[in-house]
C-alpha positions in Angstrom: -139.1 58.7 -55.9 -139.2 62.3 -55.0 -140.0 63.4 -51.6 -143.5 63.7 -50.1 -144.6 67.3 -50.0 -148.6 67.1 -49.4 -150.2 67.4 -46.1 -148.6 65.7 -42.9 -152.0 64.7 -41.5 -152.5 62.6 -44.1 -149.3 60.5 -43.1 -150.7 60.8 -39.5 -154.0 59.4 -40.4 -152.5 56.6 -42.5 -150.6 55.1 -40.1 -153.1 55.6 -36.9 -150.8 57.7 -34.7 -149.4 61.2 -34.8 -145.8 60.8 -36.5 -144.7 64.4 -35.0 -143.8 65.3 -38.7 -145.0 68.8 -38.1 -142.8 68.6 -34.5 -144.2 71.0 -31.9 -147.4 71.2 -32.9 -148.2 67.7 -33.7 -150.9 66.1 -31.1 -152.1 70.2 -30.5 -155.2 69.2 -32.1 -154.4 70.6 -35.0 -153.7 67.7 -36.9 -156.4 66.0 -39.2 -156.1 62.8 -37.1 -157.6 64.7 -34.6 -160.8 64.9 -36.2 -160.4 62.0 -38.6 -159.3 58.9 -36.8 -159.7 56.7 -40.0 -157.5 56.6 -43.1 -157.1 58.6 -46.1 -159.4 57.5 -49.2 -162.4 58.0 -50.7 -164.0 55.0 -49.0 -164.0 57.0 -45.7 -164.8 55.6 -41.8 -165.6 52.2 -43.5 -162.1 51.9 -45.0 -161.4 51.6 -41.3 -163.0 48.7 -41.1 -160.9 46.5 -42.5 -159.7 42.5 -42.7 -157.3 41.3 -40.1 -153.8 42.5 -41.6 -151.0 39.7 -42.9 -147.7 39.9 -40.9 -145.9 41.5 -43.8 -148.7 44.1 -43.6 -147.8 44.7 -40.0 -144.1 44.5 -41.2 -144.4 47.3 -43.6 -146.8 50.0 -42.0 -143.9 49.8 -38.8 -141.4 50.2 -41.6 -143.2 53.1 -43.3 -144.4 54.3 -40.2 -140.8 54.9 -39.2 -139.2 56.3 -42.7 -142.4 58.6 -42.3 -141.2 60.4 -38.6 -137.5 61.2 -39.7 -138.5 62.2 -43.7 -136.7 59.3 -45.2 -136.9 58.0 -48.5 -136.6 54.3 -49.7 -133.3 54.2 -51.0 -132.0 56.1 -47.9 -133.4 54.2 -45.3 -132.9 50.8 -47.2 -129.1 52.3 -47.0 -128.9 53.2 -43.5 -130.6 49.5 -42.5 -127.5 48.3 -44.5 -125.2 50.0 -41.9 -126.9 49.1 -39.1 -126.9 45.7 -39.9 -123.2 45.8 -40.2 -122.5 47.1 -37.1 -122.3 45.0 -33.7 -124.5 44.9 -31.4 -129.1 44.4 -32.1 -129.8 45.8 -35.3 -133.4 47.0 -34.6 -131.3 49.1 -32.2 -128.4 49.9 -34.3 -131.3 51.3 -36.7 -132.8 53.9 -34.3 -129.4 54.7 -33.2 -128.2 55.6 -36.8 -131.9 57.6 -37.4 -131.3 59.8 -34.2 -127.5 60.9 -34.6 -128.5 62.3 -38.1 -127.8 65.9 -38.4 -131.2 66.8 -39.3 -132.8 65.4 -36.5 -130.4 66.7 -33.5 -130.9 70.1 -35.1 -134.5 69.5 -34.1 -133.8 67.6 -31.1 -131.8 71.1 -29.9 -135.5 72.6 -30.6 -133.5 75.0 -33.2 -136.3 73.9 -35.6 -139.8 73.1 -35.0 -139.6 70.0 -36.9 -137.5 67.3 -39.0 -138.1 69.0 -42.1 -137.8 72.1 -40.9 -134.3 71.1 -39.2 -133.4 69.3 -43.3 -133.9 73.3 -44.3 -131.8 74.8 -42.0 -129.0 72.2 -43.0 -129.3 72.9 -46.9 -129.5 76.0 -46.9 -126.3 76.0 -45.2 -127.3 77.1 -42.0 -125.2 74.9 -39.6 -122.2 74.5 -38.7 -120.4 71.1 -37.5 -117.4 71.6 -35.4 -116.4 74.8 -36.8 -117.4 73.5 -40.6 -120.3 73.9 -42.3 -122.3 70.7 -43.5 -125.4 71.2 -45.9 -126.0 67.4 -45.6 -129.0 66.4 -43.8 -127.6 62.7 -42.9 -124.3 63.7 -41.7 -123.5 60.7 -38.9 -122.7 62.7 -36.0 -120.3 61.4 -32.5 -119.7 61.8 -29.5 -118.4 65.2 -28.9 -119.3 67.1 -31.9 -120.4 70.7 -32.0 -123.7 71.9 -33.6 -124.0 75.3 -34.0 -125.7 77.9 -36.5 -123.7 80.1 -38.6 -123.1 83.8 -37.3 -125.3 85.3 -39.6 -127.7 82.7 -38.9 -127.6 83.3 -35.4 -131.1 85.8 -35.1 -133.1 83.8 -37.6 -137.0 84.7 -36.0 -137.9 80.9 -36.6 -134.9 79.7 -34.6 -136.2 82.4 -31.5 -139.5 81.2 -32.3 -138.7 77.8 -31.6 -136.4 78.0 -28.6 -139.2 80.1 -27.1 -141.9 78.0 -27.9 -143.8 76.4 -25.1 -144.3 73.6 -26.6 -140.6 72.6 -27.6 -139.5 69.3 -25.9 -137.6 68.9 -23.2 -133.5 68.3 -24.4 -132.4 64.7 -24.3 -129.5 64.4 -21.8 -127.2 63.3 -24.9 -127.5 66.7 -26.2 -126.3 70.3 -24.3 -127.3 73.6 -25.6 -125.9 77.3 -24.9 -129.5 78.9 -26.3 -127.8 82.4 -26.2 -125.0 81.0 -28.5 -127.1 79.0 -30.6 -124.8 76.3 -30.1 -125.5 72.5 -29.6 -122.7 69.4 -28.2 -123.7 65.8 -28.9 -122.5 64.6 -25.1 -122.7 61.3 -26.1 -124.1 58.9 -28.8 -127.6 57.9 -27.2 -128.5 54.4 -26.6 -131.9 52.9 -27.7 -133.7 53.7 -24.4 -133.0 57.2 -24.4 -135.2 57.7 -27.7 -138.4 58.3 -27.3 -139.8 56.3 -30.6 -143.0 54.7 -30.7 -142.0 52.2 -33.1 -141.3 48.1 -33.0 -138.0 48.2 -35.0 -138.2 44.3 -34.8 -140.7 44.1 -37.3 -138.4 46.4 -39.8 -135.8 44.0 -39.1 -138.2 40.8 -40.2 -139.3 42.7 -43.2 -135.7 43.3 -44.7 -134.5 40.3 -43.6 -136.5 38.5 -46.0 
């Protein structure tokens, strides 16, 4: 299936909360959820109102809910449950853990980009550079260690300024270090579930593919 491209709102309003898919500006008021605290559809407020949801429902909107926030698709997040499952340790943890190292999303964490997609951009367009190397893959599994920076040339991109200036960039995690003058990024460690700040129940993702 190809990637979602329409409005973010909408993906906001489906799943009740804001998702942050727009990043900084995302609970500004700007978003349709804002004004429209009800669903998409043509039924309206009164498609709010509805039946008491199965626990599969429940199951699937955290699922979707979660693929939404960090621009997965299907396949790729069906995948990256696969690894998580494999690894040691509580899954429903391993999961977040595998979502937040991504490349993509530390590139945003850094506050180089304003959001996720944004951040996906950067990466494929060849913008970033991984210890010394560039990498145009968005789900690159960073470690412990590793450099993030942006490419020389990339360096004075006015959207990068822009969001390293922007008062409404997050604060930096205390896995992540940044030289903003540099443009350059270190992953100080690989974060633990606590230290990501994800409104999700990753228990219920873990009931619904383990069935």
């Amino acid at each position: 299936m190809a990637r979602y491209t329409g409005p973010a709102s909408k993906l906001c309003r489906r799943e009740g909360q804001h998702l942050y898919i727009k990043g900084f500006k995302c609970g500004t008021g700007k978003c349709g959820l804002d004004r429209r605290q009800y669903p998409p559809g043509h039924q309206g407020p009164a498609g709010a109102r509805r039946r008491k949801q199965s626990d599969y429902a429940v199951q699937l909107r955290e699922k979707q809910k979660v693929k939404r926030i960090y621009g997965l698709q299907e396949k790729q997040f069906r995948n990256l449950f696969g690894y998580a499952a494999s690894r040691a340790g509580v899954t429903g943890g391993n999961l977040v853990v595998a979502l937040e190292i991504r490349l993509d999303n530390v590139v945003f964490r850094l506050g180089l980009a304003s959001s996720r997609r944004q951040a996906r951009q950067l990466v494929s367009h060849g913008h970033v550079l991984v210890n010394g190397s560039r990498v145009d893959v968005a789900s690159y599994r960073l470690s412990a260690g590793d450099e993030v920076a942006l490419q020389e040339r990339s360096r004075d991109l006015e959207l990068v300024a822009a969001n390293l200036e922007s008062r409404l960039r997050p604060p930096l995690p205390d896995w992540l270090a940044l030289d903003e003058k540099k443009r350059v990024g270190r992953v100080l460690r690989v974060p633990m579930r606590g230290d990501i700040p994800l409104p999700a129940q990753e228990q219920l993702i873990v009931e619904l593919y383990s069935k």
